[in-house]
N, C-alpha and C positions, 0 to 999 in steps of 0.2 A: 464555600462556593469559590469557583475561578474564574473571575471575569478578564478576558483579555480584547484588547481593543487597537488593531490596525499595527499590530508589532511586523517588526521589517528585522530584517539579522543579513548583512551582506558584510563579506569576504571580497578581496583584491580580484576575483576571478569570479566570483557568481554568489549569488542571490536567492540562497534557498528560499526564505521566507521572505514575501513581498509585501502582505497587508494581511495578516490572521485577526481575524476576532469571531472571539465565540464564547459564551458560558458553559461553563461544568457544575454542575449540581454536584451536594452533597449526596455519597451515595453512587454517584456514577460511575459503572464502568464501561470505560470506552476501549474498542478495539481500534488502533491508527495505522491505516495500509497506505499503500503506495508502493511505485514505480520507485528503486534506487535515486537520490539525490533529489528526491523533493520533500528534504527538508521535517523528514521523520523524525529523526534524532533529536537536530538544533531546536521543535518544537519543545519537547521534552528538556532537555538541557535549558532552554531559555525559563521557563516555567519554575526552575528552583532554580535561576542565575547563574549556572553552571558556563553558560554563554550568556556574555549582556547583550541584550537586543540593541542594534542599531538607531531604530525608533520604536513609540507604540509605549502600551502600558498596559501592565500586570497588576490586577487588586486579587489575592490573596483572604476571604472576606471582606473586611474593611481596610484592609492595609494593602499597600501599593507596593510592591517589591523594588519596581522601576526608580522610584524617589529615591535617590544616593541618599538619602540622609535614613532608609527604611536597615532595621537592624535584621541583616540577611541571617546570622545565625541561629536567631529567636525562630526566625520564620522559616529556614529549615531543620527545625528539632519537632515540626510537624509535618516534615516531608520525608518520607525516603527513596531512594532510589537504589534499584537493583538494574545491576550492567549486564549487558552478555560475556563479559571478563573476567564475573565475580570479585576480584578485587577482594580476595581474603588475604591476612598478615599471617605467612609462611610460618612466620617463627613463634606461632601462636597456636593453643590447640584451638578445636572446635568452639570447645564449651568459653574459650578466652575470649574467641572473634565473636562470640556470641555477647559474651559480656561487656566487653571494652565499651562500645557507645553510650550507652547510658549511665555508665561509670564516669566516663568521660566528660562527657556531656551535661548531663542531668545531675549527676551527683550520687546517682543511687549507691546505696551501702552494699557489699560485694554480698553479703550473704543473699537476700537478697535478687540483685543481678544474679546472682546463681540458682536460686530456685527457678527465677522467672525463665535464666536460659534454657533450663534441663526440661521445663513446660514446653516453652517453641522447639527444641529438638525433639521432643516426643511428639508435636503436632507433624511435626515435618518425617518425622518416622526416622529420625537420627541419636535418638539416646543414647544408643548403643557404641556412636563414636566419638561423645563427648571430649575422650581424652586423644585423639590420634589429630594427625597436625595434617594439611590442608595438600600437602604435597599424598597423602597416602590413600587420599577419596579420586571417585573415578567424575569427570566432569558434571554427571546431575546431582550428585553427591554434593560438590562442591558448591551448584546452585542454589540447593535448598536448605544450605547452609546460612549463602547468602542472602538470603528473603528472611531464613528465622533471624539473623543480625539485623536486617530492616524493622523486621517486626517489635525486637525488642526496645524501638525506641517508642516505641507506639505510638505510629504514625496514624495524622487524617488522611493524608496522601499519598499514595503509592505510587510511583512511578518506575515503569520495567520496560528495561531498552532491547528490543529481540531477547528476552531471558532464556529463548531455547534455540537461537540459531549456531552458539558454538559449539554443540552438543552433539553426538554423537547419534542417531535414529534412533538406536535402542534406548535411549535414555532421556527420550522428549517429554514421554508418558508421564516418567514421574514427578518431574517439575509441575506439567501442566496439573497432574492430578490436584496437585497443594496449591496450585492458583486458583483452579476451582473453586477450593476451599473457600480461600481468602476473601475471592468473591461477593463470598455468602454473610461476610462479615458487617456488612454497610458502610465497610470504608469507601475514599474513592481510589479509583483505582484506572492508573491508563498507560496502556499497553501495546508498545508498538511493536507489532507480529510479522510473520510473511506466513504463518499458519492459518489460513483462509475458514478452514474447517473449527479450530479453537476460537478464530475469535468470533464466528458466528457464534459458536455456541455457549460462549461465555459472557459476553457481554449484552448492555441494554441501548446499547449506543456506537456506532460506527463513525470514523472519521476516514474519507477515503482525502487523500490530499496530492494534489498536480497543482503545476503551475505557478507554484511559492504559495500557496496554501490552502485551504480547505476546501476541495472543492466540492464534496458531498458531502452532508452531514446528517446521519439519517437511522433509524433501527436496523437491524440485521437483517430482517425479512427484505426491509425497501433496497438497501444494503446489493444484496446477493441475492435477491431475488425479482426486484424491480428498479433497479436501478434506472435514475432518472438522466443524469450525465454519458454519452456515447463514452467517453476515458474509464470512468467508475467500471459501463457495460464489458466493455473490452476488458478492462485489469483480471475483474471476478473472474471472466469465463476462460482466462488465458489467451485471452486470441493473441495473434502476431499478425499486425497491420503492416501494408505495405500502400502509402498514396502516391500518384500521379496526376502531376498538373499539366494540361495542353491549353494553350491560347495563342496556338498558329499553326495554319494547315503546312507551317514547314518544319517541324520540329525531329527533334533526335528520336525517330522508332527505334533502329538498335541501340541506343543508349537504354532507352526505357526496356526493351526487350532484356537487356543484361542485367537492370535493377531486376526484371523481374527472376531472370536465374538467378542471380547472385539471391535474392529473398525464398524462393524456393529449397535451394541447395542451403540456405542455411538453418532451415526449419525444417531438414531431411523429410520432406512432402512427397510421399509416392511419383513417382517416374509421370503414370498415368496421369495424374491430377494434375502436377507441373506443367506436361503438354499440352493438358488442354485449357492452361490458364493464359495461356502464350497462343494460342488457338482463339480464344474468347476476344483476349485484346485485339489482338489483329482485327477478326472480324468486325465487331463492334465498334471499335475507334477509326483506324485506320481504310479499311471498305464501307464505310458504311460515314461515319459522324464527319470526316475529312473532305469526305465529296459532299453532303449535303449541306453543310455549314463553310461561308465562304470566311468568316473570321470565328473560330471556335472558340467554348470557353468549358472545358470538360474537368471534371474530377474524378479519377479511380481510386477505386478503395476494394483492396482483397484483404479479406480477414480470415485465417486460417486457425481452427482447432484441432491442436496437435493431441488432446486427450480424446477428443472425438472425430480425428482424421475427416474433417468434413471442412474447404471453405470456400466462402461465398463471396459473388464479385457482382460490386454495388457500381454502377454511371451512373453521375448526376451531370448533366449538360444545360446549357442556359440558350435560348431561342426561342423559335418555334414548337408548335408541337408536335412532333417526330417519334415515331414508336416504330422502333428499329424490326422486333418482331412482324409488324402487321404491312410495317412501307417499307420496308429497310431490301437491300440487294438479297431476290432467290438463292442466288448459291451459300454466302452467308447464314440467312437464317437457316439452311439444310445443314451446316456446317455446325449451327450453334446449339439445335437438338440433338446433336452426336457430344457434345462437348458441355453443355450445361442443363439443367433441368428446374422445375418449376418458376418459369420466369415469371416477375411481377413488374409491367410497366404503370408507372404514376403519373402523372400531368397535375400540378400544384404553382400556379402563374401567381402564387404570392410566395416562394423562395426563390433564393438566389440561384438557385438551380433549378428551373421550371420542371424539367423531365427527369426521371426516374427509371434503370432499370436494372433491378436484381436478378441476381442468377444463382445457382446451386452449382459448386463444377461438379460434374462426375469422376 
């Protein structure tokens, strides 16, 4: 088991990880997603000491890794780790890089290490290259090399840093298939992906992580299919959010009107859709919330899915109750069934944003 409790890891310039704590069960495999730069990696790294956590503490079963006086070697001769860099010795054949850890390490007698390596290359479906040196495999090649050299130290704990994002398309499949595998083994195993689709379906356990640390923790199903957290809902589905804040009837509209180009044009959003997103704000915000509200407190939220070219524009505004649809200016709303569809207005006088209204753009 891995218990981790309020670890922090900050750098001169930012703070990946701000307060993590959580348990890992013997046996678990966790898939760990996230947005770039929150702190994927330095989880993983901190976990075998690879990075020392700034604060916080690591128990390892009963052993604390964090306690300077904890014998880190002992305690990673039950960890491995596999890089997306591989990290094979050039001047080594296969069946060598195979060999060398547990030689090394453990002691083991080379005969031996060698039977045990030519096992894990047959698991790995590499027997056949036993003797060829690490410069002459093609990169999944080279990965599944690196997993049977993890394997051979016969780890409780497995640890794999994106293991297939240096890799080439055609050769994601085969990595992934032998992680599968390994899966199945009852080791633990944690896994930080940007393959959405593998880590649902490989693991028993999700870590989606924003914010320096964990911010959903939860099965694959709740995961990717019900997600609790709005960030987690967004990450899965791909959307590309764009917010605006108004809190005065004199603020930058074309400033906000160019955020909203400038977020269009860079999420290449059909012509049509862009127009009438630029269409929708106006009417709703600027005709309509500006004149009714003499001190305004508005938030925009356009979420666009670029795999399913469809996106939606959420106002949440704080007042009265004002349903732009039913009271709002005639020519506007004519304007806003040409430009949006299925609208749903909310009224909820216990958030900070009493009114609510969704829209579909067309």
């Amino acid at each position: 088991m891995i218990r981790i409790e309020h670890l922090k890891k900050e750098y001169p310039n930012t703070t990946p990880l701000k307060d993590v704590s959580t348990v890992i069960n013997d046996g678990d495999v966790i898939s760990v997603i996230g947005p770039s730069g929150t702190g994927k990696s330095t989880l993983l790294r901190s976990i075998n000491m690879l990075e020392v956590p700034t604060s916080g503490h690591i128990w390892i079963d009963d052993v604390e890794i964090t306690d300077p006086k904890c014998d880190l070697e002992q305690v990673r001769n039950r960890m491995g780790m596999v890089f997306q860099s591989f990290n094979l010795f050039g001047h080594m054949t296969v069946i060598e890089n195979v060999m060398s850890p547990p030689i090394d390490l453990l002691g083991m007698d080379r005969q031996r290490a060698y039977d045990e390596g030519m096992r894990l290359l047959r698991a790995v479906g590499l027997s056949d290259k036993a003797l060829n040196y690490p410069d002459e495999l093609s990169g999944g090649q080279k990965q599944r090399i690196a997993i049977a050299r993890t394997l051979a130290m016969d780890p409780d704990i497995i640890l794999m840093d994106e293991p297939t994002s240096a890799l080439d398309p055609t050769m994601v499949g085969e990595v992934q298939a032998v992680i599968r595998e390994l899966a199945k083994t009852g080791k633990t195993l944690i896994i930080v992906t940007h393959e959405m689709r593998f880590a649902k379906s490989i693991c028993n356990r999700v870590f989606f992580m924003d914010e320096g640390g964990i911010y959903e923790d939860g099965t694959p199903q709740q995961i990717f299919d019900a997600p609790v957290g709005e960030k987690t809902r967004r990450f899965v589905r791909g959307l590309k959010v764009l917010e605006l804040d108004i809190q005065n009837t004199i603020y930058d509209f074309l400033g906000m009107q160019t955020a909203i180009e400038e977020y269009c044009v860079k999420n290449q959003m059909p012509y049509r859709m862009a127009k009438h997103i630029h269409l929708t704000f106006e009417e709703t915000v600027q005709q309509n919330l500006i004149a009714e509200y003499e001190k305004p407190d508005i938030h925009v939220t356009i979420e666009y899915s670029e795999e399913e070219e469809t996106a939606v524009y959420t106002l949440d505004y704080s007042g009265k109750k004002y349903d732009i649809l039913s009271e709002g200016n005639e020519l506007s709303v004519s304007v806003l069934k040409t430009t949006a569809g299925d609208p749903r207005y909310e009224w909820d006088e216990t958030r900070k944003y009493q009114n609510r209204l969704v829209m579909n753009i067309l």
